[in-house]
VOGU-3710 file (C-alpha; in Angstrom, 3 decimals, decimal comma):
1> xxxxxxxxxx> 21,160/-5,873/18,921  17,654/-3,708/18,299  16,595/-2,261/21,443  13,624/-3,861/22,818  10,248/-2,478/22,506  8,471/-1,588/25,989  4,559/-2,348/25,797  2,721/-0,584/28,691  -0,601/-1,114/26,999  -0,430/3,103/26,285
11> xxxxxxxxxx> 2,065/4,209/24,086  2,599/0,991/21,156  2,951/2,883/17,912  2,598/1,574/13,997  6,153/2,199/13,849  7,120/0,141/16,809  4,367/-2,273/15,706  6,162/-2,805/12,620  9,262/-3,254/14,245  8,263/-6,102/16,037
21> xxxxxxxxxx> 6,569/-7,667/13,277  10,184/-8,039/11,540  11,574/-9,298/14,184  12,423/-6,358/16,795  12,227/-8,196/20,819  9,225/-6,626/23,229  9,785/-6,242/27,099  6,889/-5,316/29,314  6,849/-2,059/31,495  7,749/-3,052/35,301
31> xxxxxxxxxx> 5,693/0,229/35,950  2,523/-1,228/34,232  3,122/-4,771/36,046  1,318/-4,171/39,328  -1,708/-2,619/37,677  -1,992/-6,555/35,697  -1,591/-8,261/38,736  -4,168/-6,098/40,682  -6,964/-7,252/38,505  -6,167/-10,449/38,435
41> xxxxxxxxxx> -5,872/-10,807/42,205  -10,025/-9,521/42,295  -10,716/-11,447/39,793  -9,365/-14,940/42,036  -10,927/-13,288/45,163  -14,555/-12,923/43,336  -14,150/-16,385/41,991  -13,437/-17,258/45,735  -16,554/-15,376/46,812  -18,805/-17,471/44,436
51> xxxxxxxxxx> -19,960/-13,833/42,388  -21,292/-14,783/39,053  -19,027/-13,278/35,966  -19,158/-13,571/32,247  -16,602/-15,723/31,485  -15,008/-16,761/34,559  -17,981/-18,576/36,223  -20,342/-18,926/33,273  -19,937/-19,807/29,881  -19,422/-18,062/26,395
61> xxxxxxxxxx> -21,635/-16,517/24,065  -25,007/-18,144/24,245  -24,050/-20,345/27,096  -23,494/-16,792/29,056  -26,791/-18,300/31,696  -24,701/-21,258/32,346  -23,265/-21,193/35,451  -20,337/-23,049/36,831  -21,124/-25,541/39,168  -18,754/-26,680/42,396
71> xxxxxxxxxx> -17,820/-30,112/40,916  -18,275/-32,059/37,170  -21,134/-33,775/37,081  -19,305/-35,644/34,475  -16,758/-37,518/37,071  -19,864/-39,608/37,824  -19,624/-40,737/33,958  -18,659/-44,726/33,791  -14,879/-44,223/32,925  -14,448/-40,929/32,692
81> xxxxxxxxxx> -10,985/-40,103/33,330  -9,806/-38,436/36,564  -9,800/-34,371/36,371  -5,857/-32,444/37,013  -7,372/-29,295/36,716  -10,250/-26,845/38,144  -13,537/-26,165/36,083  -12,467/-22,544/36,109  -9,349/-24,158/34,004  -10,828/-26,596/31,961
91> xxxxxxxxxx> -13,547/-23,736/31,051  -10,663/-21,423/29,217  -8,849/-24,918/27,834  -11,765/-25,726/26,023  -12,934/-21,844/24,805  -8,938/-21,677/22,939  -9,080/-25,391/22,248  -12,372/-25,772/20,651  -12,351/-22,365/18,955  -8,673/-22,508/16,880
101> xxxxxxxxxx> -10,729/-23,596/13,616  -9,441/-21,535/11,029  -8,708/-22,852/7,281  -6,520/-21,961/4,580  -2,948/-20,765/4,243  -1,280/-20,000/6,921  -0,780/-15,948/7,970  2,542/-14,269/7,112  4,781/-14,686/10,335  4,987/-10,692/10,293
111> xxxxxxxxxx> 1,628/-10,525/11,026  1,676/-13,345/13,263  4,261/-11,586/15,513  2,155/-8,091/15,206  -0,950/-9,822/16,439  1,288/-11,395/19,597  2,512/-8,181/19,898  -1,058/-6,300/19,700  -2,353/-9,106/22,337  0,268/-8,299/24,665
121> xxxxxxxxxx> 0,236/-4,466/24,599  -3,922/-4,561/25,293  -3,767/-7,165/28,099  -0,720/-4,765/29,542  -4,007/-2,098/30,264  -4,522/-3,985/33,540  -8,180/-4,138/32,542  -8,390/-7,659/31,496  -7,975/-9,982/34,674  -4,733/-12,023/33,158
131> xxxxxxxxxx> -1,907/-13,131/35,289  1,998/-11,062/34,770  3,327/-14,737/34,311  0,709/-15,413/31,487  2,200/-11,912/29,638  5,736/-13,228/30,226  4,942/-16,177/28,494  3,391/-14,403/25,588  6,506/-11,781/25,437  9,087/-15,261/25,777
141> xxxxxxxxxx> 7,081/-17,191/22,696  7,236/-14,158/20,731  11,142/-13,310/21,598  11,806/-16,885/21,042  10,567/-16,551/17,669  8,056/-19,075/17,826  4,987/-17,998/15,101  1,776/-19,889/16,008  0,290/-21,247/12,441  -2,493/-19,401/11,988
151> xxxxxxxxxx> -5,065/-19,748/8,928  -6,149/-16,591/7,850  -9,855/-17,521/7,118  -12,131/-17,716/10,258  -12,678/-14,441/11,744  -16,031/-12,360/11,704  -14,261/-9,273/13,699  -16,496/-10,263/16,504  -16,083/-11,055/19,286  -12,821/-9,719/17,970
161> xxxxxxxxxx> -10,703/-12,355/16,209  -11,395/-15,074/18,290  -10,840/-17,987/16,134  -7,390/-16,914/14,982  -6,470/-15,819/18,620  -6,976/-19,016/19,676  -4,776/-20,128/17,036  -2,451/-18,178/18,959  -3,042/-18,781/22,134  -3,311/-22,748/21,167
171> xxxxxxxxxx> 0,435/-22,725/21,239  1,035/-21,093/24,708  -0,497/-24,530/26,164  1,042/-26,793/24,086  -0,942/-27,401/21,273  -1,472/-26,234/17,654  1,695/-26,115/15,531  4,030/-23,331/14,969  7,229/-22,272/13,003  10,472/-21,801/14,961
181> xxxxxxxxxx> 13,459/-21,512/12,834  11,751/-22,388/9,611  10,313/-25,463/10,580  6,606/-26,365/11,197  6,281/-28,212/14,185  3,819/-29,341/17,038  2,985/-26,721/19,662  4,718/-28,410/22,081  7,906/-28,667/20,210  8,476/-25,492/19,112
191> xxxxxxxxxx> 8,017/-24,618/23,148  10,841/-27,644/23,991  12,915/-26,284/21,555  12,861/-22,575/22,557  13,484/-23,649/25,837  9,729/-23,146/27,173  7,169/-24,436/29,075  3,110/-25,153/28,456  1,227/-23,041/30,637  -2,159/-23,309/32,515
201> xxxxxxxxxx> -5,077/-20,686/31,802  -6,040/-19,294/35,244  -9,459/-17,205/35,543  -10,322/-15,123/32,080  -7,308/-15,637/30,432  -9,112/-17,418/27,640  -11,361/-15,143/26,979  -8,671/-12,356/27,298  -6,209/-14,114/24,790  -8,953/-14,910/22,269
211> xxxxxxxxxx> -11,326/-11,831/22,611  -9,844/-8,659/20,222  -9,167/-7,071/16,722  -5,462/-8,314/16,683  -5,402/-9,538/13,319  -7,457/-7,032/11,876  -5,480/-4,312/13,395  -2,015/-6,352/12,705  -3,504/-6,600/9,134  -4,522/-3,208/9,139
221> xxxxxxxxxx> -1,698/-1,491/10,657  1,111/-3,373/8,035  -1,099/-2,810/4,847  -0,729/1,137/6,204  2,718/0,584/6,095  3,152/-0,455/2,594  0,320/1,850/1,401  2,354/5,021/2,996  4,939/3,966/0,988  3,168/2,982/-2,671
231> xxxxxxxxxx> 1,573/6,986/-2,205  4,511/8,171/-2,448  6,061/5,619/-5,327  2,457/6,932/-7,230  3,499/10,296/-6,859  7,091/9,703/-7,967  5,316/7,594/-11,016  2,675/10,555/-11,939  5,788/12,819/-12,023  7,817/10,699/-14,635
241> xxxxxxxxxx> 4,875/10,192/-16,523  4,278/13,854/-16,439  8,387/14,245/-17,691  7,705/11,976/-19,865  4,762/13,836/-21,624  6,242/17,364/-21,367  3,563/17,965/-19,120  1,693/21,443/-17,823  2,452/22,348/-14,525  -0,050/25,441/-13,514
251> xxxxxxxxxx> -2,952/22,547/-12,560  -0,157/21,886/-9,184  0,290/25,963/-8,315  0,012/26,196/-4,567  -2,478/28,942/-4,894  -4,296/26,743/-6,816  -4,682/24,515/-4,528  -5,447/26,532/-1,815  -8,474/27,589/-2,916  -9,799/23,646/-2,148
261> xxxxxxxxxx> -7,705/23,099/0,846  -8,474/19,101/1,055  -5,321/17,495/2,809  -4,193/14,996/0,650  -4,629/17,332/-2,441  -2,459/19,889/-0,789  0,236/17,559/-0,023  0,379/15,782/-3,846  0,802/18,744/-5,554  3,264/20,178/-3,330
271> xxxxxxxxxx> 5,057/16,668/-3,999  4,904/17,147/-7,469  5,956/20,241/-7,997  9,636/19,002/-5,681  9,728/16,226/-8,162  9,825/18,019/-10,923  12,259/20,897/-9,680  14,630/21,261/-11,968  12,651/19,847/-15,129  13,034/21,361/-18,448
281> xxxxxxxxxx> 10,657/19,194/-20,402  8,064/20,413/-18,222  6,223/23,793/-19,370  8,138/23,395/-22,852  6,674/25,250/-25,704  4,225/23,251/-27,749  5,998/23,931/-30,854  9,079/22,763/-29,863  8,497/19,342/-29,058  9,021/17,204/-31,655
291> xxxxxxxxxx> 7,063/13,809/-33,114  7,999/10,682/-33,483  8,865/9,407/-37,167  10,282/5,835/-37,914  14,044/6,031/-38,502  14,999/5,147/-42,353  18,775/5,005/-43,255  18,798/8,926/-44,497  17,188/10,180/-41,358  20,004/11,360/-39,859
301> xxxxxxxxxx> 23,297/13,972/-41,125  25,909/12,606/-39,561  27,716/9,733/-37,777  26,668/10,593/-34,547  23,601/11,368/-35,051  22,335/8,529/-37,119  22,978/6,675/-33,638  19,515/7,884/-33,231  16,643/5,025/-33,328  14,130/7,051/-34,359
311> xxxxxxxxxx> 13,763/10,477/-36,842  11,614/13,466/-35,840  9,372/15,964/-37,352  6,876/18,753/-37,364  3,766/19,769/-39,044  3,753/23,139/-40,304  0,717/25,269/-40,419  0,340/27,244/-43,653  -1,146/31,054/-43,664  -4,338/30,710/-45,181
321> xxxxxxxxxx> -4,763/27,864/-42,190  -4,409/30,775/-39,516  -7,496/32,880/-39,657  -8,628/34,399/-36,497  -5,641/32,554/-34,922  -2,725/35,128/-35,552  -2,435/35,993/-31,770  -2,109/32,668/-31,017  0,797/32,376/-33,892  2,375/35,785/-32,607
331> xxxxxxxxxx> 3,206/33,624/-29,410  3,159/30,298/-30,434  5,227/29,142/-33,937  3,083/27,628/-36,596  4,938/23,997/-36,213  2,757/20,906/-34,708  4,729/18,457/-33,442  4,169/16,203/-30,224  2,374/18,140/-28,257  -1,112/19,791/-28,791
341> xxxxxxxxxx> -1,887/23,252/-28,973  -4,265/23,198/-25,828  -4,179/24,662/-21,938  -4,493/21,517/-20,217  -4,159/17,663/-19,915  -5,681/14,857/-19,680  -8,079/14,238/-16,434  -4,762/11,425/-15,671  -2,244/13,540/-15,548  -4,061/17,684/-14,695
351> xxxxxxxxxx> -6,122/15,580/-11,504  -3,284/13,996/-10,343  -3,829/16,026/-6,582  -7,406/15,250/-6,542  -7,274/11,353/-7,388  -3,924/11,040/-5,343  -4,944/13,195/-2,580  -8,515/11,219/-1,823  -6,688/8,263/-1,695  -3,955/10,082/0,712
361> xxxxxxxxxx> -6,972/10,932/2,955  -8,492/7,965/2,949  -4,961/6,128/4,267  -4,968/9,243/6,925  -8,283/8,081/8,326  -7,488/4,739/8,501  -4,178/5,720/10,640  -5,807/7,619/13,139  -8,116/4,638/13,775  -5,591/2,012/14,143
371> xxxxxxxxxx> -3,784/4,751/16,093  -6,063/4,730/18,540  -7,190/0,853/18,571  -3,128/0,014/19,213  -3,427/1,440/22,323  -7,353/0,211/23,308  -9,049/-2,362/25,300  -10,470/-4,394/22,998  -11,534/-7,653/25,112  -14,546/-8,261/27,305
381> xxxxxxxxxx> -15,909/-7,994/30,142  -13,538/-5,244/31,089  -12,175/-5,617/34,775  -12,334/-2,342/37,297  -10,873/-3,485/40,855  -10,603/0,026/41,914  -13,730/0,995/41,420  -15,845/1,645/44,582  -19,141/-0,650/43,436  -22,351/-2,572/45,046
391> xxxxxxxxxx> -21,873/-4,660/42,764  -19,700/-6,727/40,865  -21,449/-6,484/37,638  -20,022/-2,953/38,503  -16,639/-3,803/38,504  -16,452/-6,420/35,888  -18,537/-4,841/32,990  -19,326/-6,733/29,721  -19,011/-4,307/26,537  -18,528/-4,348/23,188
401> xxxxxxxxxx> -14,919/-3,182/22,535  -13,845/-6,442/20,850  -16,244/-5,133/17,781  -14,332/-4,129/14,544  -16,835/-1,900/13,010  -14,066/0,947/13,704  -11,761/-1,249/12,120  -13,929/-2,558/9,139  -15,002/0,518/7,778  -11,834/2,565/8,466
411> xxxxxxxxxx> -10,363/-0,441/6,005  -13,857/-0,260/3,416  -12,499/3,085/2,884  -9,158/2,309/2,279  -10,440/-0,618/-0,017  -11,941/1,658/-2,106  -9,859/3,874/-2,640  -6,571/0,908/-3,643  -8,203/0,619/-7,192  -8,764/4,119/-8,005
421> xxxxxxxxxx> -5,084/4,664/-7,569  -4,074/1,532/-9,339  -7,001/2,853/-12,403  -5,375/6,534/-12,582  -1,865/4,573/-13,085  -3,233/2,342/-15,362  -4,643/4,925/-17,482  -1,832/7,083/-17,357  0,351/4,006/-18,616  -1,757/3,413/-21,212
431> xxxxxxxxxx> -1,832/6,878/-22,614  2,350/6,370/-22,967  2,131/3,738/-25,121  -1,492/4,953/-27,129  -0,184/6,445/-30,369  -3,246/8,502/-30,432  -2,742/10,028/-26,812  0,959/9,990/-26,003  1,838/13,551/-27,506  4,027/12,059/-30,757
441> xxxxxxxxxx> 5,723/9,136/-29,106  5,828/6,108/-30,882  2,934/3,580/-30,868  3,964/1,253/-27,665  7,248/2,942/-27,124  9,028/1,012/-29,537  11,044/2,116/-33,306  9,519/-1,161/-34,872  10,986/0,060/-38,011  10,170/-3,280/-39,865
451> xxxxxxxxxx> 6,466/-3,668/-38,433  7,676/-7,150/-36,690  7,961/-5,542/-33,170  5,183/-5,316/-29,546  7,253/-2,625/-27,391  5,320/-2,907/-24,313  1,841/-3,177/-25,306  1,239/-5,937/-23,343  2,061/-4,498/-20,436  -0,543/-2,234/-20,392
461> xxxxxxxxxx> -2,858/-6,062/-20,707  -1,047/-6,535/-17,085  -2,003/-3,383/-15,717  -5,867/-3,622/-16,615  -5,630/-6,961/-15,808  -4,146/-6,335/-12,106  -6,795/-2,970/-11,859  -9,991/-5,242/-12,995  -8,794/-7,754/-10,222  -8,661/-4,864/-7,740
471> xxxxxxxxxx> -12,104/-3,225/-8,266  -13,519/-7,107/-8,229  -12,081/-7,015/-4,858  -13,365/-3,494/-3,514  -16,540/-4,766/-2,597  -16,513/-4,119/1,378  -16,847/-6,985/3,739  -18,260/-4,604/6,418  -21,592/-4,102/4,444  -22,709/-7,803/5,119
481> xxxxxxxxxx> -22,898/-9,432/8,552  -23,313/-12,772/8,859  -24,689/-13,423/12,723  -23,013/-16,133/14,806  -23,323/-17,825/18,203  -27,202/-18,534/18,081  -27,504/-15,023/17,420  -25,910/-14,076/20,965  -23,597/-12,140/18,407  -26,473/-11,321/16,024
491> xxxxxxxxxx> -24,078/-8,426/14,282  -20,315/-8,656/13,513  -17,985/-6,570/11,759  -16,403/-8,874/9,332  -13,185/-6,843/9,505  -10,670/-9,369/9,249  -11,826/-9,926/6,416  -11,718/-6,351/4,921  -8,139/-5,906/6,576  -6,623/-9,358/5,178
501> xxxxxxxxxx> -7,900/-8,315/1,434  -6,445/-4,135/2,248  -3,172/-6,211/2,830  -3,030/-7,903/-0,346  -4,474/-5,854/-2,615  -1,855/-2,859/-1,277  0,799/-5,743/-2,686  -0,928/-5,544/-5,963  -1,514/-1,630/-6,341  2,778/-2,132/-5,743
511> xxxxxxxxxx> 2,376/-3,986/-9,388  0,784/-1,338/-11,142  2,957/1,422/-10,309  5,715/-0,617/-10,851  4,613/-1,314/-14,631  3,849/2,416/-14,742  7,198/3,706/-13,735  8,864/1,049/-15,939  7,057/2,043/-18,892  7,378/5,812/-18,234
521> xxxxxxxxxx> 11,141/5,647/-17,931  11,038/4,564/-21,335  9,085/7,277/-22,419  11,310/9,498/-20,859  14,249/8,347/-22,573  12,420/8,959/-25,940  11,239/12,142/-25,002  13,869/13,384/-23,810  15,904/12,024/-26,901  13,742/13,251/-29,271
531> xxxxxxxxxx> 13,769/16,841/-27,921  17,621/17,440/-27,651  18,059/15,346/-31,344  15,801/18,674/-32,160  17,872/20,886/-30,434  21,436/19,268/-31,632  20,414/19,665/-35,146  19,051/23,024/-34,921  22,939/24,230/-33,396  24,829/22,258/-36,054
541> xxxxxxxxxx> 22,405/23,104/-39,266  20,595/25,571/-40,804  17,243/26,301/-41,665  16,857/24,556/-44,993  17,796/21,068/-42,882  15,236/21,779/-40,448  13,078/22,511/-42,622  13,432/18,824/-44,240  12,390/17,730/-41,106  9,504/19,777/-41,006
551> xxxxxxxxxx> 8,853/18,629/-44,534  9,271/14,999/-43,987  11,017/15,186/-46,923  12,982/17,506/-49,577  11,758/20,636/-49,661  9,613/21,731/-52,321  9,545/24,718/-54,410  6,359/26,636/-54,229  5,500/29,961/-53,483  5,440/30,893/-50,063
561> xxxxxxxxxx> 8,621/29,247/-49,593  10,793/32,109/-48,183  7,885/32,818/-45,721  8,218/29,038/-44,876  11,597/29,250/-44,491  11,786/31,688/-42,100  9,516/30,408/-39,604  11,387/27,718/-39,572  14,792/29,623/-39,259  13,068/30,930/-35,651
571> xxxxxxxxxx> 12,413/27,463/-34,612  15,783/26,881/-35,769  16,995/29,880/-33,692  14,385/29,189/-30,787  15,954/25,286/-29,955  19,389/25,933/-31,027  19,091/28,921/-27,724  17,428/26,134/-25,608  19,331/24,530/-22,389  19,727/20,860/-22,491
581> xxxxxxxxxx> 16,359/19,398/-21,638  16,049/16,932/-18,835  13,702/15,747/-16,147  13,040/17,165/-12,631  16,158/16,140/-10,204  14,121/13,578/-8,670  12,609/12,133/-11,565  15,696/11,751/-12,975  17,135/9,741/-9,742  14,575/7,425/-9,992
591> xxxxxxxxxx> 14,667/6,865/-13,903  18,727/6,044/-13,260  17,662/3,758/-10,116  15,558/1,697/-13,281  18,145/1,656/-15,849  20,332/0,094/-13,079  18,158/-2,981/-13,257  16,182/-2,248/-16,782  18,010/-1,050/-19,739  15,899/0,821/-22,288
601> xxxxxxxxxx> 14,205/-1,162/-24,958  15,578/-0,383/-28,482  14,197/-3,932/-29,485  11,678/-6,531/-28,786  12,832/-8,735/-26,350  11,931/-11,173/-23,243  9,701/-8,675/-20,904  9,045/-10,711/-18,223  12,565/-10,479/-15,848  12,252/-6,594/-16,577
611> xxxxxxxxxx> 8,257/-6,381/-15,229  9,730/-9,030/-12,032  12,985/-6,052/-11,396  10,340/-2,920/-11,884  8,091/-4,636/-9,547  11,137/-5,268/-6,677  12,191/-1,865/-6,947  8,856/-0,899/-5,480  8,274/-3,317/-3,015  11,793/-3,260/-1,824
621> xxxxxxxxxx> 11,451/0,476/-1,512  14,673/0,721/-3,321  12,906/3,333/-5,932  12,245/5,566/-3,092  15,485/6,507/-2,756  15,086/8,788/-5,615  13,348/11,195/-3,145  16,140/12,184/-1,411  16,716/13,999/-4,743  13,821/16,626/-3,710
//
C-alpha cells in the first residue's frame, strides 16, 4: 500500500499533489488539528455573541448588508414546512446548493481528487473557521474514492472556484452525483456505498469549501506535470532531428551559452549536447554526406548491397567553378552531396536553446506560483482567534486571497508559450520531409521509386493542423473580465479558464512531438543508411566506382579526368577511414524504443495505428526512458 500523504496546510508539494490525484490516500496532521478546531471554536462563540461577520451572520456577495435575523420570517408563510436546522445552517446549505451550476463534461477524476486534495490542505491552515470533523469527512470521501461530478465550465477564478467547489462540496451533504467505482450515482449513494454519512455545514464552512483556486491550481499544477515532461520529450525530438540532419553542434557550446545566461537556454543546450554524446553524424564533413537518388535495378554492386532502397550520389565541383574558393577546397573536397556548404542551420534546428529554453522558463514561473498557492490561504474572510483585537472585524478579516490573477497569468504565460514549442516542432518536421530543405533526403522520406507513393507528407498536414489549433487557443482568458455578483465582484481572474485550456492544450503539444519524433526516426534510418552505404562502398571499391556515383552515371572521358579521379580517390580514402556512423547514445535509445512499436517505412502503407503508437509513447512517458542513455 502507498504511504499516505500528510496535509498540514504547509508543506503539500506538486509531487505529492500528483500523487493523490492518481489515487495515493491523504491523512491530516494531528499536530495541525488543534489549530482547526481553535478557530472554529471563536468563530461559534462570536456567533453566540451576536458580532456581525461576512459570511457567518450575513449573506454573500452583494447580499454582504444582509444580516441574519434570530428567527425565519418565512415560518409565518401559510404552509411552509417546519425548519430541522439553524439559519446559520440553512445559510451555507443554500450558498453550496444554489451555487453547484456548472455545465459541460464532467472534470477528469484526477483533477477532481487534486482539487479535494487542494481544499483540504488550505482549510488544514487553521485560518478558515471549519470544524476537524468537516476535514475528516473531506479526507474519508476522497480515500473512499468517491469523485464529485464536476462540469468544468462555470468558474470566473473569483471568488475562487466557487461554482465547481460547490460541485464538490454538493456531495459531502448528500447531493450532486459522483463516481465511486466507475459508476455515476446520486450523492447520497455513492456516500451509502462507501460506507459514509451526509454531513451538516456548521458556521463558514460553506463559504470555506466553495471559496478558492482549487481547480485552477489542480488544473494548473497537473498540466505542469505533463509539460515538465513534453520539455524534455522536445529536447529528445530536436536532438533526433538534429541526428537526423547531420546537424552543427558549435550553436550548443557551453561558452556559448554563457555569454546569455537565460535559464532555460542554459539547461537545453546542455541537454543537447548529452543527447548527442556519442554521435558521429553530428559535425560530419559536408562533403561526405551523401544525397538521396531513387534506387534503379543497377544501383547497387553486389548482393548485399542492392538490399539498399535507395542509391546515393554527389555533385562534383569542377576547377574553373572554384575561383576565389581554393581555401575553402584545401579543407573541404569539391563533392556536394546532402549537406550544404554553409556555417550554420536553420533558425529550427541552430535556436533550438533559445525557443526551448523560453518555453522552459516560462513552465519555471508558473511552478514557483503554484508552489506557493499549494500551500496558501486562498478563502475569505480569513479567521485570526489569537489575535489580541477591539474588534472582531480584526480578527475575522475579509481579503482577496481567493483571486486567481496569480494563477491566471502565471498560466497566460504558459499558454503562450505551448504553441511556440509545438510551431518549432512542426517546422522542424516539416523540413525532414521538404525535399528542398532536408539536406538530400528523399522528398517525404519515402523511395517512391514508381511515383505512386505519399511517405509521410501528410503528417506534416497533422502537425500544422494540431499547431494552428494551438495558437487559436493562446489567446489568454486573464485579459478579459467579465464582472459578476451585481458588480460586488466587479473584477475576476478568469483563471480556470486559462488553467483548464493549459491542461489540454499540454495533451496536444504531446501530439506534435510525437509526429516529430516518429518522422525523425525515419530520417535517421535514411541518414544514417545512406552515409555508411557511402562508406561500405568506398572500403570494398575503388575510385572509378565511386566515381560512378559521383557521376550518376558511367564515367565519361574528357579531359580533366585524372584530376577528377583523384579527388574522388580522397573521398574514397576519406569514408573508407571513417568509423561507423551512428546517432548520439541517447538518440539512438529512443529511435530503438520507436522501432519497437513503428517499423521503418520502406512502403506506403496504413499511417494511422503508427501516428496512435508515436503518440502513446509520449504520453505514456515510455520514450523517456531513452534518457537514461545520457
Amino acid at each position: 500500500m502507498t504511504p499516505p500523504i500528510r496535509l498540514d496546510g504547509r508543506s503539500l508539494t506538486r509531487a505529492q499533489l500528483v500523487a493523490v490525484a492518481r489515487g495515493t490516500p491523504v491523512e491530516l496532521d494531528e499536530r495541525q488539528l488543534p489549530a482547526v478546531a481553535r478557530a472554529a471554536a471563536f468563530l461559534a462563540e462570536q456567533v453566540r455573541r451576536e458580532e456581525p461577520i461576512y459570511g457567518v451572520s450575513t449573506g454573500f456577495g452583494s447580499n454582504a448588508d444582509r444580516l441574519l435575523g434570530a428567527h425565519r420570517l418565512r415560518d409565518a408563510l401559510p404552509g411552509a414546512p417546519a425548519a430541522n436546522e439553524t439559519l446559520h445552517e440553512e445559510l451555507q446549505r443554500n450558498l453550496i446548493e444554489t451555487h453547484a451550476v456548472c455545465v459541460g463534461e464532467p472534470f477528469a477524476p484526477e483533477i477532481v481528487r487534486a482539487m479535494l486534495c487542494i481544499r483540504i490542505n488550505t482549510l488544514m491552515r487553521g485560518h478558515s473557521g471549519v470544524r476537524v470533523e468537516t476535514l475528516q469527512a473531506l479526507a474519508a470521501m476522497l480515500n473512499a474514492g468517491i469523485v464529485p461530478v464536476v462540469p468544468q465550465l462555470g468558474s470566473v477564478g473569483a471568488s475562487g472556484d466557487l461554482a465547481p467547489l460547490s460541485h464538490l462540496a454538493i456531495v459531502l451533504l448528500g447531493g450532486g452525483e459522483a463516481f465511486f467505482r466507475g459508476e455515476r450515482l446520486p450523492g447520497a449513494e455513492a456516500l451509502r456505498r462507501a460506507g459514509l454519512a451526509p454531513i451538516r455545514l456548521s458556521y463558514k464552512e460553506g463559504l470555506a469549501l466553495n471559496n478558492g483556486t482549487a481547480q485552477m491550481l489542480a488544473c494548473g499544477v497537473l498540466a505542469l506535470d505533463a509539460l515538465e515532461k513534453l520539455l524534455d520529450v522536445a529536447d529528445l525530438a530536436a536532438a533526433m532531428t538534429l541526428d537526423a540532419f547531420a546537424g552543427r553542434m558549435g550553436a550548443f557550446a557551453e561558452e556559448v551559452h554563457a555569454l546569455r545566461p537565460h535559464p532555460g537556454q542554459v539547461q537545453v543546450a546542455a541537454n543537447l549536447r548529452a543527447l548527442l554524446r556519442g554521435s558521429t553524424l553530428v559535425e560530419i564533413p559536408y562533403h561526405l554526406v551523401p544525397r538521396f537518388r531513387p534506387w534503379s535495378p543497377g544501383s547497387w554492386d553486389t548482393p548485399e548491397s542492392q538490399a539498399l532502397r535507395f542509391d546515393i550520389g554527389w555533385d562534383w565541383v569542377p576547377f574553373q567553378q572554384r575561383h576565389g574558393r581554393e581555401k575553402f577546397y584545401r579543407r573541404f573536397r569539391p563533392f556536394r552531396g546532402g549537406k550544404k556548404h554553409q556555417p550554420q542551420d536553420s533558425y529550427s534546428l541552430r535556436c533550438i536553446p533559445q525557443v526551448h529554453g523560453a518555453v522552459r522558463d516560462a513552465v519555471a514561473q508558473a511552478a514557483r506560483v503554484l508552489d506557493i498557492e499549494l500551500n496558501a490561504l486562498t478563502d475569505n474572510p480569513i479567521v485570526f482567534p489569537d489575535a489580541q483585537a477591539e474588534y472582531v472585524e480584526q480578527q475575522v478579516v475579509s481579503a482577496g486571497h481567493f483571486h486567481g490573477m496569480p494563477l491566471a497569468l502565471a498560466m497566460s504565460y504558459v499558454k503562450a508559450a505551448i504553441p511556440v514549442l509545438a510551431s518549432i516542432s512542426e517546422r522542424r518536421l516539416n523540413k525532414l520531409v521538404d525535399p528542398a530543405t532536408n539536406d538530400g533526403l528523399p522528398a517525404f522520406l519515402i523511395g517512391n521509386e514508381d511515383s505512386t507513393e505519399s511517405g509521410l507528407m501528410i503528417v506534416q498536414y497533422t502537425a500544422a493542423a494540431i499547431v494552428n489549433d494551438l495558437a487559436s487557443r493562446a489567446h489568454p482568458t486573464s485579459v478579459y473580465s467579465i464582472p459578476t455578483s451585481a458588480n460586488a465582484e466587479d473584477h475576476v481572474s478568469m483563471g480556470a479558464n486559462e488553467a483548464r485550456h493549459v491542461l489540454a492544450m499540454a495533451d496536444d503539444l504531446g501530439k506534435v512531438l510525437a509526429l516529430e519524433l516518429m518522422v525523425a526516426a525515419q530520417a535517421l534510418d535514411l541518414r544514417r543508411d545512406m552515409i555508411n552505404a557511402a562508406r561500405d562502398l568506398a572500403r570494398r571499391a575503388d575510385a572509378r566506382t565511386l566515381a560512378a556515383k559521383v557521376q550518376g552515371g558511367p564515367l565519361p572521358e574528357h579531359a580533366g579526368h585524372a584530376g577528377f579521379l583523384d579527388e574522388v580517390e580522397g573521398l574514397r580514402a576519406e569514408l573508407a577511414q571513417a568509423p561507423e556512423f551512428r546517432p548520439g547514445h541517447a538518440v539512438a535509445a529512443a529511435h530503438a524504443i520507436i522501432r519497437q512499436e513503428i517499423g521503418f517505412l520502406g512502403r506506403d502503407r496504413a499511417l494511422d495505428h503508427d501516428v496512435a503508437r508515436a503518440v502513446e509513447l509520449v504520453r505514456s512517458g515510455r520514450i523517456l526512458q531513452a534518457l537514461a542513455a545520457r
